[in-house]
C-alpha positions as CSV (number, residue, x, y, z in Angstrom):
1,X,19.6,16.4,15.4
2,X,17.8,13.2,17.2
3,X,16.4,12.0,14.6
4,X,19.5,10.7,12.7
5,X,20.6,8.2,15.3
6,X,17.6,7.2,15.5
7,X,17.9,4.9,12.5
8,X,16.6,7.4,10.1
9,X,18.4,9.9,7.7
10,X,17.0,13.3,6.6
11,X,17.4,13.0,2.2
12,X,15.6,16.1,1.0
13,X,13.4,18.3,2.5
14,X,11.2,21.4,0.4
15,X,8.7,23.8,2.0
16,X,6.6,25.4,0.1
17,X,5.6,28.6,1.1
18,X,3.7,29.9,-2.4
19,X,1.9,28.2,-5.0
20,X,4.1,25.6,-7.1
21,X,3.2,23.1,-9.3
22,X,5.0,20.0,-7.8
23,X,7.6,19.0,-5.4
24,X,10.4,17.0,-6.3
25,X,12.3,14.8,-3.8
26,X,14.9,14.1,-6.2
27,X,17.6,11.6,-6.4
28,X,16.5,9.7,-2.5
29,X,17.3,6.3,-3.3
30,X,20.4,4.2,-2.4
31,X,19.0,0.8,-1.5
32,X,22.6,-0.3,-0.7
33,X,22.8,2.4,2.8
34,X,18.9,2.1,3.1
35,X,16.2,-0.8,3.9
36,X,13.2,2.0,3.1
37,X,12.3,5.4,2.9
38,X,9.8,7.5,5.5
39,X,7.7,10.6,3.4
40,X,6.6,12.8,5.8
41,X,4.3,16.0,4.9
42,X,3.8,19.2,7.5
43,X,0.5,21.4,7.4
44,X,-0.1,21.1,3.8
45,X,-2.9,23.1,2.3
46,X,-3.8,23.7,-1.3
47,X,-4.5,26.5,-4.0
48,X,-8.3,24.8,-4.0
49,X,-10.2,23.5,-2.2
50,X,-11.0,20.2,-2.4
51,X,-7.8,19.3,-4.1
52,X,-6.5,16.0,-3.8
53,X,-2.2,15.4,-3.7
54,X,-1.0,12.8,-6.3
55,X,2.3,10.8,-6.3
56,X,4.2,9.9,-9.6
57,X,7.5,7.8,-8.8
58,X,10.1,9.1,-11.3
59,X,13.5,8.6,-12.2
60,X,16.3,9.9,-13.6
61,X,18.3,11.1,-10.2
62,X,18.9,14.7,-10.1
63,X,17.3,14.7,-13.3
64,X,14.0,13.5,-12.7
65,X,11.4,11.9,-15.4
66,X,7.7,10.7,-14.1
67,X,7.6,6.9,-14.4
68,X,4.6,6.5,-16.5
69,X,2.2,3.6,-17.0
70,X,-0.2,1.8,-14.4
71,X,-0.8,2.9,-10.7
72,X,-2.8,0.7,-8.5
73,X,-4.3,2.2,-4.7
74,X,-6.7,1.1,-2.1
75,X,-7.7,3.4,0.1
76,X,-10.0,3.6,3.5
77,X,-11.6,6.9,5.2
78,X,-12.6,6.9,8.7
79,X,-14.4,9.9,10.5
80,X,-12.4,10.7,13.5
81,X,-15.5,12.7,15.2
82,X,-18.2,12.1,13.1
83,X,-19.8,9.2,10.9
84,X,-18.3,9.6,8.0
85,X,-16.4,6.3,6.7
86,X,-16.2,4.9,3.3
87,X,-13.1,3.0,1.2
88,X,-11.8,2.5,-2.4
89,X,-10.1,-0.6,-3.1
90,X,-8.5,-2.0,-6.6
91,X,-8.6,1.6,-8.7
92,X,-6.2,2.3,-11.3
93,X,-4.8,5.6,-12.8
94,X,-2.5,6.2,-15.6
95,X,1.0,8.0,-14.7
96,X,0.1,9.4,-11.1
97,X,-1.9,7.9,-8.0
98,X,-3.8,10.4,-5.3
99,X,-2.3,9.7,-2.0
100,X,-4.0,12.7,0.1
101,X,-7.9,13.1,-1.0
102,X,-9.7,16.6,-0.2
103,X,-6.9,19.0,1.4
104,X,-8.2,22.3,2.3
105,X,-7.5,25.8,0.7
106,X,-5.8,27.1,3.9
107,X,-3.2,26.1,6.2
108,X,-3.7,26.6,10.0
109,X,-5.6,24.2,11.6
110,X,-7.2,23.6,8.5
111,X,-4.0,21.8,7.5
112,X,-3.4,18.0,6.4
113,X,-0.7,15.9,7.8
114,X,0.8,12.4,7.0
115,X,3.0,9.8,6.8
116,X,3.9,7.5,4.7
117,X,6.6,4.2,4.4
118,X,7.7,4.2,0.5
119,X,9.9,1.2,-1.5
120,X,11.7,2.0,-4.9
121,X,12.5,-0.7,-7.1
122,X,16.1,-0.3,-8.0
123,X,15.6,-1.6,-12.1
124,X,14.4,-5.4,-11.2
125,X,11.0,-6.4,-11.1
126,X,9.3,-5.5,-8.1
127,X,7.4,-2.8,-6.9
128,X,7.6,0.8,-5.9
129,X,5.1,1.3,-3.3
130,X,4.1,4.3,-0.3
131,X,1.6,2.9,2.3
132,X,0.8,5.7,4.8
133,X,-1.5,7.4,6.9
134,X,-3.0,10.9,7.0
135,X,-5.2,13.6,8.9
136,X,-7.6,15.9,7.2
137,X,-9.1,18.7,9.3
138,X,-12.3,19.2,6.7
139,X,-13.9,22.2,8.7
140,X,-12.6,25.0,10.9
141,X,-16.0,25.4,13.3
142,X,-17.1,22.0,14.0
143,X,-13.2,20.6,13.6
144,X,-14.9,17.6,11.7
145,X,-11.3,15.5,10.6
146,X,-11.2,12.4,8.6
147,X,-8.4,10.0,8.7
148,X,-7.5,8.1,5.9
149,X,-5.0,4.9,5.3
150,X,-3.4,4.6,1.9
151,X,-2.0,1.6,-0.3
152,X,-0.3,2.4,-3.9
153,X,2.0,0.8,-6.0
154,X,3.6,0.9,-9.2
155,X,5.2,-2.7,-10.7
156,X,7.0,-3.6,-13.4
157,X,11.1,-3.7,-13.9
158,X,11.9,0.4,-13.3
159,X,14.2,2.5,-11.8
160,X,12.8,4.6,-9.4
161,X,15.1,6.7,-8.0
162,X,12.3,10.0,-6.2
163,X,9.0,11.1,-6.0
164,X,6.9,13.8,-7.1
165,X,4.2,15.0,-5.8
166,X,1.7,17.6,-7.4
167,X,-2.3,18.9,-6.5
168,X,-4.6,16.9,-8.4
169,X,-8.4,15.9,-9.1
170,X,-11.2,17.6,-10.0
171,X,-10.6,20.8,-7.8
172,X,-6.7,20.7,-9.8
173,X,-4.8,24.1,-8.7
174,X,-1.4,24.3,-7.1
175,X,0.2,23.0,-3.6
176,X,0.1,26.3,-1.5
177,X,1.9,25.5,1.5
178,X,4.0,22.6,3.7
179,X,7.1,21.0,4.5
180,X,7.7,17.8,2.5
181,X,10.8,15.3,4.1
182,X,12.1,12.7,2.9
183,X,14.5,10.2,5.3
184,X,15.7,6.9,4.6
185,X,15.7,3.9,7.2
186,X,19.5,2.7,8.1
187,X,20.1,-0.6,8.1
188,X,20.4,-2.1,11.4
């Protein structure tokens, strides 16, 4: 398939093609064939406007519970082709952490894309953490687009074995449509 021997592994992959509540990418971790794990998310649009996507490590395997308690993120905007620029740095949320701000209601190339290096603690304290990057086209006319860089984390002695991932913020709704992949990094 090309990518496989390239060092990275396919895990899980769900496209979404109608409005669901979350995506699971169940049961990814195995720390012991894998030095890290590679999110990547494909024209994603939302049920509303405006919507941002959260992330909730969870564990549990094929059985998945959210991992509750403190999320930390820092985040930094950048208008591509126009002025806009601004940055969050040292916010908190309770059980979930917004990883994608202000995705569109329709796909096309009103669509977000991203990408995102993620860590799970394996039940020793550490952290579980996604840093990433990501592409908003925020108007179909002008084709303003905003990119945005993204640190969060999630410490403490858990066992994070996937991720979840589920519209959020004020503008709340459903995730309407994309492709959501999961690989994990071979050792060398």
């Amino acid at each position: 398939d090309g990518i496989s021997h390239s060092g990275l592994v396919l895990l899980k992959t769900v496209t979404v093609t109608s409005n669901t509540a979350a995506v699971q990418l169940d049961n990814v971790r195995d720390n012991t064939k894998y030095i890290g794990y590679r999110l990547v998310i494909q024209n994603l649009f939302m049920e509303n406007d405006g919507a941002h996507l959260e992330g909730v490590f969870t564990t549990g395997g094929s059985s998945p519970v959210d991992i509750d308690g403190t999320y930390h993120k820092a985040y930094n905007l950048q208008g591509l082709n126009n002025s806009s620029s601004y940055e969050g740095v040292n916010q908190t949320e309770t059980g979930e952490f917004d990883i994608m701000f202000n995705v569109r209601d329709t796909g096309g190339n009103r669509s977000a894309n991203a990408t995102f290096d993620v860590s799970f603690c394996d039940n020793t304290d550490g952290v579980s953490g996604i840093v990433g990057s990501n592409i908003n086209m925020t108007s179909v006319n002008s084709g303003d687009a905003n990119a945005y860089t993204v640190w969060g984390m999630r410490y403490g002695t858990v066992d994070a074995t996937g991720f979840k991932l589920e519209a959020g913020g004020s503008a709340g709704g459903d995730i309407a449509g994309g492709k959501f992949s999961m690989y994990g990094v071979k050792y060398a």
